[in-house]
Structure formats: structure tokens, C-alpha cells
GUKOL-775610 format. One record per residue: residue number from 1; residue in three letters; x, y, z of N, C-alpha, C in turn. Coordinates in nm, 2 decimals. Layout:
! residues N
<pt k="NUM" r="ALA" n_px="X" n_py="Y" n_pz="Z" ca_px="X" ca_py="Y" ca_pz="Z" c_px="X" c_py="Y" c_pz="Z"/>
...
***
This chain:
! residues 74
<pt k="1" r="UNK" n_px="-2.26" n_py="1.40" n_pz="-3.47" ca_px="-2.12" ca_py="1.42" ca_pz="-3.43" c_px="-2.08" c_py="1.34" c_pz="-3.30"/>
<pt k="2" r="UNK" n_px="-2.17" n_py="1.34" n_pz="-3.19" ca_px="-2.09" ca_py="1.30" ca_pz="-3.07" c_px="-1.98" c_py="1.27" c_pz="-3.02"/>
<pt k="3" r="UNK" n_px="-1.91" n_py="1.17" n_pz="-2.98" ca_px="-1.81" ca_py="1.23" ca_pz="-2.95" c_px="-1.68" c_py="1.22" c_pz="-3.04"/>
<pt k="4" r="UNK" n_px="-1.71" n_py="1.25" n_pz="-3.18" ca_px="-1.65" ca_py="1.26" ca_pz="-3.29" c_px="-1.53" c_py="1.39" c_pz="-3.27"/>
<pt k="5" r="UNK" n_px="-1.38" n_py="1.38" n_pz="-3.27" ca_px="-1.31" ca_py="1.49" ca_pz="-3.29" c_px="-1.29" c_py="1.56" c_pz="-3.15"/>
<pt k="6" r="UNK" n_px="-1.36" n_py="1.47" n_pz="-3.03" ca_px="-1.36" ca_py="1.53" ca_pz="-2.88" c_px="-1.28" c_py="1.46" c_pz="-2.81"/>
<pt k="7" r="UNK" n_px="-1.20" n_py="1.51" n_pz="-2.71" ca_px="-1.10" ca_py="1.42" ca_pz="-2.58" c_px="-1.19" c_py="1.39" c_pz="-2.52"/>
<pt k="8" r="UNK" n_px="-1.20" n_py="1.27" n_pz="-2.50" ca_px="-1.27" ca_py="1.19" ca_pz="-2.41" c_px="-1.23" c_py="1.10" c_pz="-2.34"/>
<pt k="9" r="UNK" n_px="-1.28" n_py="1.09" n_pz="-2.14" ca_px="-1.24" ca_py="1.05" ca_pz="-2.06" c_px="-1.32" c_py="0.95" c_pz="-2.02"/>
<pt k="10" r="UNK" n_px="-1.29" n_py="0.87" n_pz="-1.99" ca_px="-1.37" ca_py="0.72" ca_pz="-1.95" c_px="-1.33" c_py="0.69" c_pz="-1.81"/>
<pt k="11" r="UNK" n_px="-1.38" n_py="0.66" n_pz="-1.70" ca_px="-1.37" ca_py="0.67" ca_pz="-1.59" c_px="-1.53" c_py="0.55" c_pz="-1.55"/>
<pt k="12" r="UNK" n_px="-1.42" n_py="0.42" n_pz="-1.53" ca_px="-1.49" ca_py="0.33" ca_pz="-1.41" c_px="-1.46" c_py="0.27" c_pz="-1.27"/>
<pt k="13" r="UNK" n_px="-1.54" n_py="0.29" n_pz="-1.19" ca_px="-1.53" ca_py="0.25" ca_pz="-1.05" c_px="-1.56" c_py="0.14" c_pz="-1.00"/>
<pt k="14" r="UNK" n_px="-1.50" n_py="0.12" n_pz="-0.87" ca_px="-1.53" ca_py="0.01" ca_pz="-0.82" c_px="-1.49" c_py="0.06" c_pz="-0.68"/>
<pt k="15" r="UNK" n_px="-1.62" n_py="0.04" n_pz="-0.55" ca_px="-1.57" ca_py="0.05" ca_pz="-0.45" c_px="-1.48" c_py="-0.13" c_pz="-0.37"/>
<pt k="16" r="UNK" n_px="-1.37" n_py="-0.13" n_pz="-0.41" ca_px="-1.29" ca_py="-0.26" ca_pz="-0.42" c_px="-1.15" c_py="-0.22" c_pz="-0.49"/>
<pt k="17" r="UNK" n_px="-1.06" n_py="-0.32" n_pz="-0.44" ca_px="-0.91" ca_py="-0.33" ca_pz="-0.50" c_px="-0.96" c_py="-0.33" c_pz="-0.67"/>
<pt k="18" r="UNK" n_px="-0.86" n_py="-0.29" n_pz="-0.77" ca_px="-0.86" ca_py="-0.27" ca_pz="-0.91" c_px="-0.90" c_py="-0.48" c_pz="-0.91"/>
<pt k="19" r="UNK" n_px="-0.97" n_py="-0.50" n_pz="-1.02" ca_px="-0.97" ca_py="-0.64" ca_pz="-1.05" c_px="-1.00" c_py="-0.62" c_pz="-1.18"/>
<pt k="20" r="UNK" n_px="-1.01" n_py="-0.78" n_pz="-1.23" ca_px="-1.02" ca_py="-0.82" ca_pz="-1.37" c_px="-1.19" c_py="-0.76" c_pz="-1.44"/>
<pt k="21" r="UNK" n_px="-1.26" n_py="-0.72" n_pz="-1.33" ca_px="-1.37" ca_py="-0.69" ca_pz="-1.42" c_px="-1.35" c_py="-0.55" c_pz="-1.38"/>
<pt k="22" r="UNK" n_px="-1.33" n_py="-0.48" n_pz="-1.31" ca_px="-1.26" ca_py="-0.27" ca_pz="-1.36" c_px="-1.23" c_py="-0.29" c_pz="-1.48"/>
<pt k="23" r="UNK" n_px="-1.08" n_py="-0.40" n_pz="-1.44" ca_px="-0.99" ca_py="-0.35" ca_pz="-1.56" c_px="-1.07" c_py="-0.34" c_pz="-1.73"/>
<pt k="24" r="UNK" n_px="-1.13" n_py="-0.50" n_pz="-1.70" ca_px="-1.22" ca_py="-0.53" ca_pz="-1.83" c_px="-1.31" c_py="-0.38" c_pz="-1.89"/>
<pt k="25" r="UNK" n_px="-1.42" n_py="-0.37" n_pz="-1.80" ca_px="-1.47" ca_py="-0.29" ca_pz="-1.80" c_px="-1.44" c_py="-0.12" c_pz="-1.87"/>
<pt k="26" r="UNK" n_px="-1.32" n_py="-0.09" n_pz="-1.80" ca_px="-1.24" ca_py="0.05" ca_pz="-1.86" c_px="-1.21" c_py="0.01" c_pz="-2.06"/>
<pt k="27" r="UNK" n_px="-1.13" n_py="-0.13" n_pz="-2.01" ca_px="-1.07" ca_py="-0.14" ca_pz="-2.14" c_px="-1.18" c_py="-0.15" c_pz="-2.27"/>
<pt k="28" r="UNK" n_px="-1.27" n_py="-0.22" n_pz="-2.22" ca_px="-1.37" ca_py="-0.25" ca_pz="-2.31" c_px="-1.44" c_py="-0.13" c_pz="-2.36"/>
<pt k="29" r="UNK" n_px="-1.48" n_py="-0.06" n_pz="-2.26" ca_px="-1.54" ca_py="0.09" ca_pz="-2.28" c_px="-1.47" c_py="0.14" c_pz="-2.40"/>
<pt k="30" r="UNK" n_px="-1.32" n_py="0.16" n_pz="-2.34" ca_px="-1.25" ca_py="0.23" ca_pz="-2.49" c_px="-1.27" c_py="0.18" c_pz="-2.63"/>
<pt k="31" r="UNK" n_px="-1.27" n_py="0.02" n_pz="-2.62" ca_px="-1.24" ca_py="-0.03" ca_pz="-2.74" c_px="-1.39" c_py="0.00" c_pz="-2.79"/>
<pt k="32" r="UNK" n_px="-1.49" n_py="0.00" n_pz="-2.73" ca_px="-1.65" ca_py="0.04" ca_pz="-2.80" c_px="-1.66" c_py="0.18" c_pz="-2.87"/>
<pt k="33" r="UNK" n_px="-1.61" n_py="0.34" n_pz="-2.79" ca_px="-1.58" ca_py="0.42" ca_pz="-2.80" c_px="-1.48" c_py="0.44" c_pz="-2.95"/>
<pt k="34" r="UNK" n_px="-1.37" n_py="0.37" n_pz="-2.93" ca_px="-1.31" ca_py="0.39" ca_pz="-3.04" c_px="-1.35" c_py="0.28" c_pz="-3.16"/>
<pt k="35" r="UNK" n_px="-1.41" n_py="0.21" n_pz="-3.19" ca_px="-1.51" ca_py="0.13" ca_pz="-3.29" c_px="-1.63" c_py="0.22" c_pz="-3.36"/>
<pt k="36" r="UNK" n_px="-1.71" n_py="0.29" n_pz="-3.24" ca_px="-1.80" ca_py="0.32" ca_pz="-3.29" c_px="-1.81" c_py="0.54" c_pz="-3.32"/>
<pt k="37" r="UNK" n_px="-1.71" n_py="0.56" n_pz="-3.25" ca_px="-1.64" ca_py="0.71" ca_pz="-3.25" c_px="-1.49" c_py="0.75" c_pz="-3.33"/>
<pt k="38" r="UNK" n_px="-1.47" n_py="0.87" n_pz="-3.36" ca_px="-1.34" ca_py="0.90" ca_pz="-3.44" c_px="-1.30" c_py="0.99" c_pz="-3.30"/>
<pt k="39" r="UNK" n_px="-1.26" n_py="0.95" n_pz="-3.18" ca_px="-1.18" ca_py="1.06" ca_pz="-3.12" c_px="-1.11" c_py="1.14" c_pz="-3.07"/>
<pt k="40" r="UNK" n_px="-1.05" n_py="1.25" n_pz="-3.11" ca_px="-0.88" ca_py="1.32" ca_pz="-3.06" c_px="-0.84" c_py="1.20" c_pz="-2.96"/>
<pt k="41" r="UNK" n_px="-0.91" n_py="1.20" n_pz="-2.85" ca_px="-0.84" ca_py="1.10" ca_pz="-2.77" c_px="-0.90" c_py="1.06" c_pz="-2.69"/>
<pt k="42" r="UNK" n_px="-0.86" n_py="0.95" n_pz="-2.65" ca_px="-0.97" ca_py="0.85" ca_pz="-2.50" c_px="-0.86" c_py="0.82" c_pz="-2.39"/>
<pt k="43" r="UNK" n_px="-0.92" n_py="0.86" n_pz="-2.29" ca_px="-0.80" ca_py="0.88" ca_pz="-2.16" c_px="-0.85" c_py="0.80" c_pz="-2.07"/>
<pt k="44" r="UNK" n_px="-0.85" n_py="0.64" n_pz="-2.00" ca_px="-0.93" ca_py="0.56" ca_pz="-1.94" c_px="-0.87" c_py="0.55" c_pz="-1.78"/>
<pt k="45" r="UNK" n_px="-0.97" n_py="0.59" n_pz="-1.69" ca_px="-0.90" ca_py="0.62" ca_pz="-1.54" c_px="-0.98" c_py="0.46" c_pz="-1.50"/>
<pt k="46" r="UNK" n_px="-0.95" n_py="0.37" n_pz="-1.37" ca_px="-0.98" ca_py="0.30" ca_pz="-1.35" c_px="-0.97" c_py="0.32" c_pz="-1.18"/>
<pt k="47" r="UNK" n_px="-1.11" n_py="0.35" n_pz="-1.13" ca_px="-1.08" ca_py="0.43" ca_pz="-0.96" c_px="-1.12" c_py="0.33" c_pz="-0.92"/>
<pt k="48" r="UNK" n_px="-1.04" n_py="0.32" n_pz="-0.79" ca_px="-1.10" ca_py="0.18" ca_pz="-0.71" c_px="-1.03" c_py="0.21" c_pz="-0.56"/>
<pt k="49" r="UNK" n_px="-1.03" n_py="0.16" n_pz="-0.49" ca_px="-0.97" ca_py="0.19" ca_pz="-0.32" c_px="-0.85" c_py="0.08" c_pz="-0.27"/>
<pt k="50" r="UNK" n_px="-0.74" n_py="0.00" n_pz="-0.41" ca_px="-0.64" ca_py="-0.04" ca_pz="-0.41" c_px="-0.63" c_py="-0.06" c_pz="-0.53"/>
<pt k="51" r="UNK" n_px="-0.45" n_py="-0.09" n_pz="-0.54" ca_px="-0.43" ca_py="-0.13" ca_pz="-0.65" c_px="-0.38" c_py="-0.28" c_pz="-0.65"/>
<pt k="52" r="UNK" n_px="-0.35" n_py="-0.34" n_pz="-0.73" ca_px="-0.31" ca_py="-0.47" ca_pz="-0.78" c_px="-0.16" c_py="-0.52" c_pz="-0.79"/>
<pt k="53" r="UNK" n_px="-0.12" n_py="-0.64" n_pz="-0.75" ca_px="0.07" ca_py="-0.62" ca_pz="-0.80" c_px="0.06" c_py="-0.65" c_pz="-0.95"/>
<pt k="54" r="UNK" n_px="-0.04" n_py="-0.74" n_pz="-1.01" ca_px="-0.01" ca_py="-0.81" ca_pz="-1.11" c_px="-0.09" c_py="-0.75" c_pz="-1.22"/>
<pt k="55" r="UNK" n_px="-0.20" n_py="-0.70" n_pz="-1.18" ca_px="-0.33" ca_py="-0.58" ca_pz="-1.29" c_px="-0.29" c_py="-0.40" c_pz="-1.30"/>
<pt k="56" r="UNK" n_px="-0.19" n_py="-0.40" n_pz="-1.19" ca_px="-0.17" ca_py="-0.27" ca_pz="-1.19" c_px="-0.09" c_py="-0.25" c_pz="-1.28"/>
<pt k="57" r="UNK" n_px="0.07" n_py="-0.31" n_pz="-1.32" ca_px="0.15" ca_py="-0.28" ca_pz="-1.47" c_px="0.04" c_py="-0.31" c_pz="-1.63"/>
<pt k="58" r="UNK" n_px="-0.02" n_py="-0.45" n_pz="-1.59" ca_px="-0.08" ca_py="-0.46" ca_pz="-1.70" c_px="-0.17" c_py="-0.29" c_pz="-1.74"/>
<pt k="59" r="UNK" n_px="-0.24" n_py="-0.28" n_pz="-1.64" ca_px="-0.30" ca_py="-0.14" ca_pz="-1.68" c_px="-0.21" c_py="-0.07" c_pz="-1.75"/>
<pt k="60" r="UNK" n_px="-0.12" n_py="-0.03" n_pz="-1.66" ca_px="-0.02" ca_py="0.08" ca_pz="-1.74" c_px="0.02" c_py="0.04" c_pz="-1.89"/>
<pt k="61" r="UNK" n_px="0.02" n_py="-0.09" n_pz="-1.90" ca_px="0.06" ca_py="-0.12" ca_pz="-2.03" c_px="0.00" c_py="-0.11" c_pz="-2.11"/>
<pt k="62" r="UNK" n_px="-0.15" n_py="-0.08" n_pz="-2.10" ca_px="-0.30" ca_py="-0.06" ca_pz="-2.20" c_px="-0.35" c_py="0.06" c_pz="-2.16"/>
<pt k="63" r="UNK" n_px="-0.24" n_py="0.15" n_pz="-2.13" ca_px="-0.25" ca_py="0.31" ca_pz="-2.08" c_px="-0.39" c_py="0.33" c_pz="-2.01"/>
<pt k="64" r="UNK" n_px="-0.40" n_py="0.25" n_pz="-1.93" ca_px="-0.53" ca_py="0.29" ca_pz="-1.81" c_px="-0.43" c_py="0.35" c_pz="-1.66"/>
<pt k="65" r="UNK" n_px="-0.52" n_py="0.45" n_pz="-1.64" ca_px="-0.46" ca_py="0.52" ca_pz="-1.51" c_px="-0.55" c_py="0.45" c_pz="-1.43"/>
<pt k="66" r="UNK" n_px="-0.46" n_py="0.38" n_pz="-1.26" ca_px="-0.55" ca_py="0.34" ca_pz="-1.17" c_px="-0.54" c_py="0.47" c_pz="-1.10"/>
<pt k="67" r="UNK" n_px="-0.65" n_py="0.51" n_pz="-1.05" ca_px="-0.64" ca_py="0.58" ca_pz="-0.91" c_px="-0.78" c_py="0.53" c_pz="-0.79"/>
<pt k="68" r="UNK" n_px="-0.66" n_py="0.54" n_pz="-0.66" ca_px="-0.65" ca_py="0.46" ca_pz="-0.56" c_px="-0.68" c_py="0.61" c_pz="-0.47"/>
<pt k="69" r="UNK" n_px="-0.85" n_py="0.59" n_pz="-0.41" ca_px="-0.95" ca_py="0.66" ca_pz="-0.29" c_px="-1.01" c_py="0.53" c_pz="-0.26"/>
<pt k="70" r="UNK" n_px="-1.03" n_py="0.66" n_pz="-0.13" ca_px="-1.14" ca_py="0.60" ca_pz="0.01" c_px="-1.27" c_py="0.63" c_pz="-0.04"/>
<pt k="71" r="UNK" n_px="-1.36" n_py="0.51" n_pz="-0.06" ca_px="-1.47" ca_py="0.58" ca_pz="-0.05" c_px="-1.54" c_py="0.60" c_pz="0.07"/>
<pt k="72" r="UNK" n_px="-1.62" n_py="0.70" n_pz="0.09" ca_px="-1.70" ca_py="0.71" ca_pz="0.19" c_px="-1.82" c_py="0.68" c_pz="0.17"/>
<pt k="73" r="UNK" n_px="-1.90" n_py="0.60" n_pz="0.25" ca_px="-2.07" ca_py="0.55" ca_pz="0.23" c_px="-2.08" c_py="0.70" c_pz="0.28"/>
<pt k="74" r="UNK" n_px="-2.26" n_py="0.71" n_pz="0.26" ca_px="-2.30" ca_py="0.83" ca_pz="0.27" c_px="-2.44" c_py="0.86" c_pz="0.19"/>
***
């Protein structure tokens, strides 16, 4: 089964502004997930500690959420 018929959340980071390899990264995930899974839904967050002028609508337009934290070392 795995994650056949399940909401599923995809969530990659970068301690850095959103770039071309997050964005890649999130997007690509999905498209593997949904190739090789059937399911209900894939919801892809893309966390990073800025956003982009020019990668941040593109996100929105391939329904990836950016969200923008501080990381703390630690």
C-alpha cells in the first residue's frame, strides 16, 4: 500500500533563501511520489529563511508553499 490513498506532505529545506535547487527538489519529489504512488493528495512546503522575487510566484504556480524561518544552529 504505502503511500497509496494517503495525504501526503513533502517538505524540503534549505537553511538559505528559496533557490532553483529547493524549488527543484520539492517539485521533483512530487512528481516521483505521484509516478510511483496513487495519492489522495501531495501538499509540497518548500522551507527556507527567505523567499525569492522571481521563484517565489513560480512556486505558487506549481502549488508549492514557501515558508520563510530562522534557523537556529544548535
Amino acid at each position: 500500500m504505502g503511500l497509496d490513498a494517503r495525504d501526503v506532505v513533502i517538505v524540503q529545506t534549505k537553511a538559505k533563501r528559496l533557490g532553483m535547487y529547493l524549488l527543484g527538489q520539492v517539485l521533483f519529489s512530487k512528481h516521483l511520489v505521484e509516478r510511483h504512488f496513487k495519492p489522495r493528495s501531495v501538499r509540497t512546503i518548500a522551507l527556507c529563511t527567505a523567499t525569492d522575487a522571481a521563484l517565489g510566484p513560480t512556486a505558487a504556480d506549481h502549488g508549492v508553499e514557501v515558508v520563510v524561518r530562522r534557523f537556529i544552529e544548535g
